[in-house]
PDB file with one MODEL, atoms N, CA, C and O in Angstrom:
MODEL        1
ATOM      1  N   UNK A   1    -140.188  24.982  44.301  1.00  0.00           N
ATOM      2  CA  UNK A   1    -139.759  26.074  45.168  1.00  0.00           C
ATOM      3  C   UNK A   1    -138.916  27.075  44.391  1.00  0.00           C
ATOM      4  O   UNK A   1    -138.684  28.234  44.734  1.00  0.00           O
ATOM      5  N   UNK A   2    -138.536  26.522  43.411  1.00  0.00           N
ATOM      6  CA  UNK A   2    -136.946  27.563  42.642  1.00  0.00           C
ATOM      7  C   UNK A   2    -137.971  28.581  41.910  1.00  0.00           C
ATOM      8  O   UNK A   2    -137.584  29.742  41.778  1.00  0.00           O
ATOM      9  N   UNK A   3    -138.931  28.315  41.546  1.00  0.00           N
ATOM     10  CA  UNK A   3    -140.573  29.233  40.749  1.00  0.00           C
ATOM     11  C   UNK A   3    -140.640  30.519  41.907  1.00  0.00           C
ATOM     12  O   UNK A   3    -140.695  31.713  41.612  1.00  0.00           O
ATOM     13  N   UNK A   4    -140.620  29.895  43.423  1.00  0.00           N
ATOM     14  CA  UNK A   4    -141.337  30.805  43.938  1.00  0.00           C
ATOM     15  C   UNK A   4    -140.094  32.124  44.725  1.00  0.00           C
ATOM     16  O   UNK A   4    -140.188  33.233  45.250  1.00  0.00           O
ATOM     17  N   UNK A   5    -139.133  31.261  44.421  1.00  0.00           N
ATOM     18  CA  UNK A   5    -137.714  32.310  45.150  1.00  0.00           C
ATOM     19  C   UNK A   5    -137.638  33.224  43.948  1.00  0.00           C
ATOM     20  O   UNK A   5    -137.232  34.366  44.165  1.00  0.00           O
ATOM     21  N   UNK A   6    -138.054  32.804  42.387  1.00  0.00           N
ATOM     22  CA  UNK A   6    -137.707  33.290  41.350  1.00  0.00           C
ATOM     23  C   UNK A   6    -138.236  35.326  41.648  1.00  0.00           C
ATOM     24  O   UNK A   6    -137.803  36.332  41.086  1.00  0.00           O
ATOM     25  N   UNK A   7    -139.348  35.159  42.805  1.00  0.00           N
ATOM     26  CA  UNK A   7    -139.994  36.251  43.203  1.00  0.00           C
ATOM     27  C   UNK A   7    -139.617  37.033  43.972  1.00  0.00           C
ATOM     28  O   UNK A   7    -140.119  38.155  43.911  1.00  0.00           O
ATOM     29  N   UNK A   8    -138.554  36.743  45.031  1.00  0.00           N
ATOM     30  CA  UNK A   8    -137.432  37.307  45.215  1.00  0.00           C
ATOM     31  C   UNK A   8    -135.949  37.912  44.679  1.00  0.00           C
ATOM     32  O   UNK A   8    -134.971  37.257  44.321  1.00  0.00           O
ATOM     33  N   UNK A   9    -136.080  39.151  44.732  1.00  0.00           N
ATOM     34  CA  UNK A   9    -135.070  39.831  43.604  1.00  0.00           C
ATOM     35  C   UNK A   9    -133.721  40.781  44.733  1.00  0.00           C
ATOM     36  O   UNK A   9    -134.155  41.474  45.653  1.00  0.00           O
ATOM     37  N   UNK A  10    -132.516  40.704  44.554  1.00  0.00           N
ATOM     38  CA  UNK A  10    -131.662  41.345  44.593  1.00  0.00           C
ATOM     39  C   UNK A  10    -130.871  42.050  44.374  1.00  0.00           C
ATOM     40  O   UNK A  10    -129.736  41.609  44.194  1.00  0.00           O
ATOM     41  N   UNK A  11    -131.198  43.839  44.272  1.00  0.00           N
ATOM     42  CA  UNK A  11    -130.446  44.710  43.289  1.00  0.00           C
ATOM     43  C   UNK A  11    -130.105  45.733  44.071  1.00  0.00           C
ATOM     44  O   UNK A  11    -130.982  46.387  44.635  1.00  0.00           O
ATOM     45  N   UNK A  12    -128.399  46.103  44.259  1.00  0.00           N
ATOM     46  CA  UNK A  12    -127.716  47.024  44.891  1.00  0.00           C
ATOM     47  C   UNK A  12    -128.515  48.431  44.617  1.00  0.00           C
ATOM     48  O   UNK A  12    -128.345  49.300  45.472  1.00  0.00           O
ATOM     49  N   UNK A  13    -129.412  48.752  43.454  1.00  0.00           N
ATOM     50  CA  UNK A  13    -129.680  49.882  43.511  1.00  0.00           C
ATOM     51  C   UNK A  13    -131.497  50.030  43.883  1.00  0.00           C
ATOM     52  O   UNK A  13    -132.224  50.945  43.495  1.00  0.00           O
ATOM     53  N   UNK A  14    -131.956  48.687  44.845  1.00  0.00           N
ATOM     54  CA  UNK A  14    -133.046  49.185  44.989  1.00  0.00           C
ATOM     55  C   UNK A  14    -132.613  48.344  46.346  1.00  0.00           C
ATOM     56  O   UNK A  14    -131.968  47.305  46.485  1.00  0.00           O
ATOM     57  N   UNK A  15    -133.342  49.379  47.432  1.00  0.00           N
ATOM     58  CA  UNK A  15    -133.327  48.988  48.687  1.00  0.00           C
ATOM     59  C   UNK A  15    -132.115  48.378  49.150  1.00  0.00           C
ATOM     60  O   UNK A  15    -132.018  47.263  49.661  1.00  0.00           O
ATOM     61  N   UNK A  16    -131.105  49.288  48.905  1.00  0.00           N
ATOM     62  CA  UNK A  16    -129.632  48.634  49.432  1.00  0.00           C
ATOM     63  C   UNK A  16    -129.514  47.520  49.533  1.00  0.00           C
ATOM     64  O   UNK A  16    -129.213  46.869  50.534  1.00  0.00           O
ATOM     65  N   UNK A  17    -129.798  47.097  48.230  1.00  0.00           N
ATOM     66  CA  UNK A  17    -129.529  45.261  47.878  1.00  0.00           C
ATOM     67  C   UNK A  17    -130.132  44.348  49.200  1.00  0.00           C
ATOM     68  O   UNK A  17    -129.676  43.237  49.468  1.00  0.00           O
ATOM     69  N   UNK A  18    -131.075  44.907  49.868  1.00  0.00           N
ATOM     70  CA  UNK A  18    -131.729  44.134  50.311  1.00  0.00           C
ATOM     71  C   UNK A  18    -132.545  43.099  49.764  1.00  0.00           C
ATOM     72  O   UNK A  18    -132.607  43.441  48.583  1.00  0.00           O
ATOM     73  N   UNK A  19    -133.177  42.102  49.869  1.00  0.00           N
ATOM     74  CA  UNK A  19    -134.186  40.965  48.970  1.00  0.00           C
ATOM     75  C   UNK A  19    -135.447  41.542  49.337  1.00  0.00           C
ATOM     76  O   UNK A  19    -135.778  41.792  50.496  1.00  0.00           O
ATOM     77  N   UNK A  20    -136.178  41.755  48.255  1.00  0.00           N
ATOM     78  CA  UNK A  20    -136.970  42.570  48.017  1.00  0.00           C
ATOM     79  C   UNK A  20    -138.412  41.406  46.981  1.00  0.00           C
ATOM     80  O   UNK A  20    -138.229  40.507  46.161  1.00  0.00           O
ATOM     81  N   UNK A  21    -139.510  41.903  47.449  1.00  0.00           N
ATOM     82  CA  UNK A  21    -140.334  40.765  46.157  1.00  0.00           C
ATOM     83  C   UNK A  21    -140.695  41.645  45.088  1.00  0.00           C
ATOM     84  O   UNK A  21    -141.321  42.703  45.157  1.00  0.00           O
ATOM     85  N   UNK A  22    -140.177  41.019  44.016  1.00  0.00           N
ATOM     86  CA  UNK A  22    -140.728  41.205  42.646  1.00  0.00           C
ATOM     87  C   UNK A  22    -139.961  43.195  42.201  1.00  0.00           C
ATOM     88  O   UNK A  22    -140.455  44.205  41.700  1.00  0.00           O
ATOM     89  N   UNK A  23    -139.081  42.955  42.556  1.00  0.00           N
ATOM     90  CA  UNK A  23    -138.258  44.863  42.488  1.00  0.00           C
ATOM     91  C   UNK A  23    -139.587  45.403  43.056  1.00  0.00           C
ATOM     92  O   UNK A  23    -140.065  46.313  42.379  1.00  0.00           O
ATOM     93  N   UNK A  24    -140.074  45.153  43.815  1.00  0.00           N
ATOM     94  CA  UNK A  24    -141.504  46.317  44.226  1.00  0.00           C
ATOM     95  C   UNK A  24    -140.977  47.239  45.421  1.00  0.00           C
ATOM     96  O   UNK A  24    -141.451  48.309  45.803  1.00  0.00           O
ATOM     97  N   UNK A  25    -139.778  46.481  45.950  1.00  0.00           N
ATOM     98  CA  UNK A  25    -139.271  47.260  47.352  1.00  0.00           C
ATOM     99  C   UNK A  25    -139.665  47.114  48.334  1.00  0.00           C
ATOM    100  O   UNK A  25    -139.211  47.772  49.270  1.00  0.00           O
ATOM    101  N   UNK A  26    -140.847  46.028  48.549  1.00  0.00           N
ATOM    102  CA  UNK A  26    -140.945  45.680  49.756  1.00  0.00           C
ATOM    103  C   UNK A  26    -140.066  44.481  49.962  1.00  0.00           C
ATOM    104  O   UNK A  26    -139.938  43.477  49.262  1.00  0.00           O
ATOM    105  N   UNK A  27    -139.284  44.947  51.495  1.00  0.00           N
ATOM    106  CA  UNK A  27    -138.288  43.978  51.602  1.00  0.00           C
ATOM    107  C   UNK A  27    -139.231  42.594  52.435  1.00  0.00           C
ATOM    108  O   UNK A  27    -140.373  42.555  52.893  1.00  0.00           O
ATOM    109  N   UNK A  28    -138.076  41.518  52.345  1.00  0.00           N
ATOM    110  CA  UNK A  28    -138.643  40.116  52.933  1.00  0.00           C
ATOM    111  C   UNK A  28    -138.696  40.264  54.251  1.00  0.00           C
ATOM    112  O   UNK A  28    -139.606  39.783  54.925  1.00  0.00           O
ATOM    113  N   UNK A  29    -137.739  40.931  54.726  1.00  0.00           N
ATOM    114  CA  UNK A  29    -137.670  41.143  56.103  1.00  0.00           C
ATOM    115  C   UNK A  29    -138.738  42.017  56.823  1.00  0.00           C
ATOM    116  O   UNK A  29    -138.771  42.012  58.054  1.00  0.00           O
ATOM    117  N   UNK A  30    -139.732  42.869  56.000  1.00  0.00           N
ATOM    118  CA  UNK A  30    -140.776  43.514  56.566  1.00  0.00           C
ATOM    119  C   UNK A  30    -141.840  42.710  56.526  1.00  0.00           C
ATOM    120  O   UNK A  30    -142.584  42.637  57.504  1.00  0.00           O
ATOM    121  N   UNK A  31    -142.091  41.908  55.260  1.00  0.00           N
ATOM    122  CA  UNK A  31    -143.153  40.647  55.535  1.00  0.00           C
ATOM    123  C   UNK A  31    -143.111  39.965  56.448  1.00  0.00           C
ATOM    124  O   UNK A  31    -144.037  39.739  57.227  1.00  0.00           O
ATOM    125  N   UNK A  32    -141.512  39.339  56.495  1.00  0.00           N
ATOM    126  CA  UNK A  32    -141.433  38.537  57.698  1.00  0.00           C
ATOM    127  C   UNK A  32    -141.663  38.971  59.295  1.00  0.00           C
ATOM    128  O   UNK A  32    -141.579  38.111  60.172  1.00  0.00           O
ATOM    129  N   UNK A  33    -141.960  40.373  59.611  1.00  0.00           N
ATOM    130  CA  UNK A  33    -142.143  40.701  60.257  1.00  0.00           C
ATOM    131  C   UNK A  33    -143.279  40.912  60.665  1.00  0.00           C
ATOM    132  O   UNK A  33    -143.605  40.938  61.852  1.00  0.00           O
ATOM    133  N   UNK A  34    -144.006  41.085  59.704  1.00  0.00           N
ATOM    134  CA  UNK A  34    -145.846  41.148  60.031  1.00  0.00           C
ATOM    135  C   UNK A  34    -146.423  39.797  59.968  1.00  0.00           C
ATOM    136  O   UNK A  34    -147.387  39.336  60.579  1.00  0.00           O
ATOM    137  N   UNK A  35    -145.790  39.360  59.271  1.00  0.00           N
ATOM    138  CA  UNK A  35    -146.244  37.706  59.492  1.00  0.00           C
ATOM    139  C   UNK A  35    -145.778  37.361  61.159  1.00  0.00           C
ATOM    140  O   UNK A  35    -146.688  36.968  61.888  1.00  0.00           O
ATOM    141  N   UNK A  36    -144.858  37.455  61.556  1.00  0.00           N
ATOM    142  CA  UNK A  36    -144.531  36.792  62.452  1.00  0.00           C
ATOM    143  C   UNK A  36    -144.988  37.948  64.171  1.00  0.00           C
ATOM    144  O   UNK A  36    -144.468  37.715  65.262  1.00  0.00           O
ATOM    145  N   UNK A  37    -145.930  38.990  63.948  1.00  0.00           N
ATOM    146  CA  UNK A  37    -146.360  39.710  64.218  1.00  0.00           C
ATOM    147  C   UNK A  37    -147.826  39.324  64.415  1.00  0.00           C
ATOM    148  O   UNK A  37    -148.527  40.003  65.165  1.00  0.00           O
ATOM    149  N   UNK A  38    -148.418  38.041  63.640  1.00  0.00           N
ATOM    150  CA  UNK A  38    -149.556  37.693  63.749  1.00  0.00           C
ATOM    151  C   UNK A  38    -149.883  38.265  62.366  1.00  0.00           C
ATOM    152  O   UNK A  38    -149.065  39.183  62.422  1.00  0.00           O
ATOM    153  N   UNK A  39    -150.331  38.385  61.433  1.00  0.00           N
ATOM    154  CA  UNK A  39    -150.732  38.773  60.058  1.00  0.00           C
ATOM    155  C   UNK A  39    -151.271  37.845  59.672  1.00  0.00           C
ATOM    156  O   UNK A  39    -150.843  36.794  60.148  1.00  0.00           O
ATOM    157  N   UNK A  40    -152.165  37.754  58.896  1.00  0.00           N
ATOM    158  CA  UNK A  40    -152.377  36.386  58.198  1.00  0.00           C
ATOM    159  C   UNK A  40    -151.998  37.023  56.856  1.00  0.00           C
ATOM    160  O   UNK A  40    -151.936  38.242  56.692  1.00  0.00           O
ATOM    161  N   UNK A  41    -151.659  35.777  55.568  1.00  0.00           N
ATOM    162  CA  UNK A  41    -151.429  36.598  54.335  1.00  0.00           C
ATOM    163  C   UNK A  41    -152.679  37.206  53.837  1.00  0.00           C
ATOM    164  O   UNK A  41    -152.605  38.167  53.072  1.00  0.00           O
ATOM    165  N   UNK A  42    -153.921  36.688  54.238  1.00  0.00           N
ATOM    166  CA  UNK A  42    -155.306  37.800  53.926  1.00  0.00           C
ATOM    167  C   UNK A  42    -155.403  39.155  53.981  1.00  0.00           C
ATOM    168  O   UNK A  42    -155.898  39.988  53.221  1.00  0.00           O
ATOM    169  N   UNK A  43    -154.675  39.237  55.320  1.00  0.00           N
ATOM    170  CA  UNK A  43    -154.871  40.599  55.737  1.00  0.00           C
ATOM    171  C   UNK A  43    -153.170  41.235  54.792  1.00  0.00           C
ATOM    172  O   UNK A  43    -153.379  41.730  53.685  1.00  0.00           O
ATOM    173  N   UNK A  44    -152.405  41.209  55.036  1.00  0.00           N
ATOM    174  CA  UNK A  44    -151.253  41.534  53.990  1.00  0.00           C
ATOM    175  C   UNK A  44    -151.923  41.843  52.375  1.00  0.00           C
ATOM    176  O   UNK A  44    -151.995  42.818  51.628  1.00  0.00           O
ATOM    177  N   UNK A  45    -152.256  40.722  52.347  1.00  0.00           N
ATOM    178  CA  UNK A  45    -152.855  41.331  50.601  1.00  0.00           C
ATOM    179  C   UNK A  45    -154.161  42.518  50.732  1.00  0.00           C
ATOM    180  O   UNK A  45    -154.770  43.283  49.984  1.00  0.00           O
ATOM    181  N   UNK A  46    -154.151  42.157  52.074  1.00  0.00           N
ATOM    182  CA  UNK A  46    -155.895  43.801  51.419  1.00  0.00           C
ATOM    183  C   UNK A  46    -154.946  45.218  51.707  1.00  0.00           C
ATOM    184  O   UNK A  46    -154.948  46.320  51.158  1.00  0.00           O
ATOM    185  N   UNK A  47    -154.003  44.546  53.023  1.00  0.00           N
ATOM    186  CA  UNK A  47    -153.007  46.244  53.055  1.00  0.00           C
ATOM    187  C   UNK A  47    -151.989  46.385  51.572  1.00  0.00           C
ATOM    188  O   UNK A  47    -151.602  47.522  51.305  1.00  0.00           O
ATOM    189  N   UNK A  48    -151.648  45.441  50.803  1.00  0.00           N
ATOM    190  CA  UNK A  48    -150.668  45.581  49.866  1.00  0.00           C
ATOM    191  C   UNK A  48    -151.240  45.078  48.809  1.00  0.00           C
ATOM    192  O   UNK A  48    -150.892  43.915  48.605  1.00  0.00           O
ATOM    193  N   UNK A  49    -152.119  45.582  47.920  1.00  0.00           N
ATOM    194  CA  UNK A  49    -153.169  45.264  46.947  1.00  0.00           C
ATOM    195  C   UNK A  49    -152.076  44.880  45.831  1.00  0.00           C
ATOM    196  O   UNK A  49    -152.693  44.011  45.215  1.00  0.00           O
ATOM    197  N   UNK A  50    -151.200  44.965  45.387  1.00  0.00           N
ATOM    198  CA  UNK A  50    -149.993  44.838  44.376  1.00  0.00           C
ATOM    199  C   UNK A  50    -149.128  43.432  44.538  1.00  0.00           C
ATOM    200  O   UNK A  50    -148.398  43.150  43.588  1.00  0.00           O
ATOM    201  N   UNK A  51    -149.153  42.654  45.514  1.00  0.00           N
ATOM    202  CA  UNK A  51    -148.873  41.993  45.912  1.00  0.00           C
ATOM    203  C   UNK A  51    -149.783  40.862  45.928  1.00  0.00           C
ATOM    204  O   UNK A  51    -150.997  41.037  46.041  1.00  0.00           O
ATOM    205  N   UNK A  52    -149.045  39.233  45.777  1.00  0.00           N
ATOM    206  CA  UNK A  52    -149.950  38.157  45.534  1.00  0.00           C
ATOM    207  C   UNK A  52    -149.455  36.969  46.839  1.00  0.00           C
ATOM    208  O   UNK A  52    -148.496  36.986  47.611  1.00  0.00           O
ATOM    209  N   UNK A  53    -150.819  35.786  46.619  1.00  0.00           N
ATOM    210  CA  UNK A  53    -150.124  35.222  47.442  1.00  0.00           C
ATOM    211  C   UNK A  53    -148.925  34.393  47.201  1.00  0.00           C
ATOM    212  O   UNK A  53    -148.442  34.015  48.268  1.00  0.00           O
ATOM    213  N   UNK A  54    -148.157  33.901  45.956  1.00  0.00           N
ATOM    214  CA  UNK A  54    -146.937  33.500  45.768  1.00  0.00           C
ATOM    215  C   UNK A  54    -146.061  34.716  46.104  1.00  0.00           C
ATOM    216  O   UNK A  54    -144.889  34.344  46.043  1.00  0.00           O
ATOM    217  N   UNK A  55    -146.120  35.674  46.347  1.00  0.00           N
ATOM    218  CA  UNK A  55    -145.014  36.426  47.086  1.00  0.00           C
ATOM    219  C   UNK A  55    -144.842  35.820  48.252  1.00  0.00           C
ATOM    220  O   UNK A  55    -143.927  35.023  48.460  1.00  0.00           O
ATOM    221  N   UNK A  56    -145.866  36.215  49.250  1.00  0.00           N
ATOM    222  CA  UNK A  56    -145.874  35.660  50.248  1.00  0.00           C
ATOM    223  C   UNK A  56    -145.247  34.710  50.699  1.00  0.00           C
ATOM    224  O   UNK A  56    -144.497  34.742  51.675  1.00  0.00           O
ATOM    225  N   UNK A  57    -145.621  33.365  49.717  1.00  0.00           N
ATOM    226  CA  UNK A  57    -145.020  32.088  50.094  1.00  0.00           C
ATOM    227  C   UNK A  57    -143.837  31.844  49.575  1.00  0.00           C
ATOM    228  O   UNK A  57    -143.302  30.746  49.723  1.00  0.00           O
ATOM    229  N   UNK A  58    -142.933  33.438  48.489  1.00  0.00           N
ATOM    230  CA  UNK A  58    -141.553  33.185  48.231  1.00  0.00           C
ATOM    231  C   UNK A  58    -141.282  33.579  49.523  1.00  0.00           C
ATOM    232  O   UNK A  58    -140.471  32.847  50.090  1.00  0.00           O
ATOM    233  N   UNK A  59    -141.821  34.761  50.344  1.00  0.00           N
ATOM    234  CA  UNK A  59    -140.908  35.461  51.019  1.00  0.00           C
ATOM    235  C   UNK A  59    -140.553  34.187  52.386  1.00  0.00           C
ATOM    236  O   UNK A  59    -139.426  34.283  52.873  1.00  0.00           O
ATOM    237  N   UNK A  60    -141.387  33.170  52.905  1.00  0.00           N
ATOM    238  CA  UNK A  60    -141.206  32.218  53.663  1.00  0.00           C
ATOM    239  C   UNK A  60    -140.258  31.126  52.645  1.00  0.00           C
ATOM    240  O   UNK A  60    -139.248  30.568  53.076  1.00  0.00           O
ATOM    241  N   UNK A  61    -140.627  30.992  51.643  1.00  0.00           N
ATOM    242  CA  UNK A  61    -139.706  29.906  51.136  1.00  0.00           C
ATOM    243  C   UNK A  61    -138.222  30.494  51.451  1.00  0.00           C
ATOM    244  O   UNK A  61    -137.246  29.791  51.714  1.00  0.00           O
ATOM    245  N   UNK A  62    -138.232  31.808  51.380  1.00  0.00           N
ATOM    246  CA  UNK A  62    -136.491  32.259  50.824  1.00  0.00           C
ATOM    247  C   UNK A  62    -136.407  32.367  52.369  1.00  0.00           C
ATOM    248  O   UNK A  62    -135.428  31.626  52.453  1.00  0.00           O
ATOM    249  N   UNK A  63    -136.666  32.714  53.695  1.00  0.00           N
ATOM    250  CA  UNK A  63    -136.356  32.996  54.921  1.00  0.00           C
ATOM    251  C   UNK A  63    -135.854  31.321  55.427  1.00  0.00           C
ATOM    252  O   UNK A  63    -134.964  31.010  56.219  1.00  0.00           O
ATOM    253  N   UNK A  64    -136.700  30.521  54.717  1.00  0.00           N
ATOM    254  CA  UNK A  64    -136.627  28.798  55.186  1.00  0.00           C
ATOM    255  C   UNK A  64    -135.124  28.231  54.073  1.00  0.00           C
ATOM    256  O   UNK A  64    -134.425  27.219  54.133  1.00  0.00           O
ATOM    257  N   UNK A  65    -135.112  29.066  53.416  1.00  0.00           N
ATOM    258  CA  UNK A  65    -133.860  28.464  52.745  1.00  0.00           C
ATOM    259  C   UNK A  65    -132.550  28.190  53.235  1.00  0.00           C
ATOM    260  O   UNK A  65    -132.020  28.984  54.011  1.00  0.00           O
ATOM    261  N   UNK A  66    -131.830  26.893  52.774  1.00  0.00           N
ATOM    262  CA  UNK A  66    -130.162  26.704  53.256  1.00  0.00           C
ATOM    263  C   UNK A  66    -129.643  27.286  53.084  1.00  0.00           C
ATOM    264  O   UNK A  66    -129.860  27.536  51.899  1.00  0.00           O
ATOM    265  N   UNK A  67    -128.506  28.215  53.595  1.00  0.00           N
ATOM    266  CA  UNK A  67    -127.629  29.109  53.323  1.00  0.00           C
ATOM    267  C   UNK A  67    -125.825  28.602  52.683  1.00  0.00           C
ATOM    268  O   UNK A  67    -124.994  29.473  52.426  1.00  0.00           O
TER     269      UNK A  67
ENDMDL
END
């Protein structure tokens, strides 16, 4: 799992230090939102061609994480 959070990045000067995958700027919280919106990650990767499916499964690993 520590591989796939590694894909989650945090930097005050991109996206107001929001967690973001891979500095690309899409935040976790917008995935998590289309996912949980009904999305499947199929359809996510044909709208976000730059994007893989280990993003994906950081952006659920890091939402499922202990705080």
């Amino acid at each position: 799992m520590t591989n796939l959070l590694d894909r989650i990045t945090i930097d005050p000067q991109i996206s107001h230090g929001k967690p973001v995958i891979r500095s690309l700027r899409y935040p976790v919280e917008t995935m998590l939102e289309l996912m949980s919106a009904g999305m499947t990650i199929e359809e996510i990767l044909a709208d976000y061609e730059d994007l893989k499916r280990e993003d994906l499964l950081a952006v659920v690993a890091f939402a499922a994480r202990p705080e």
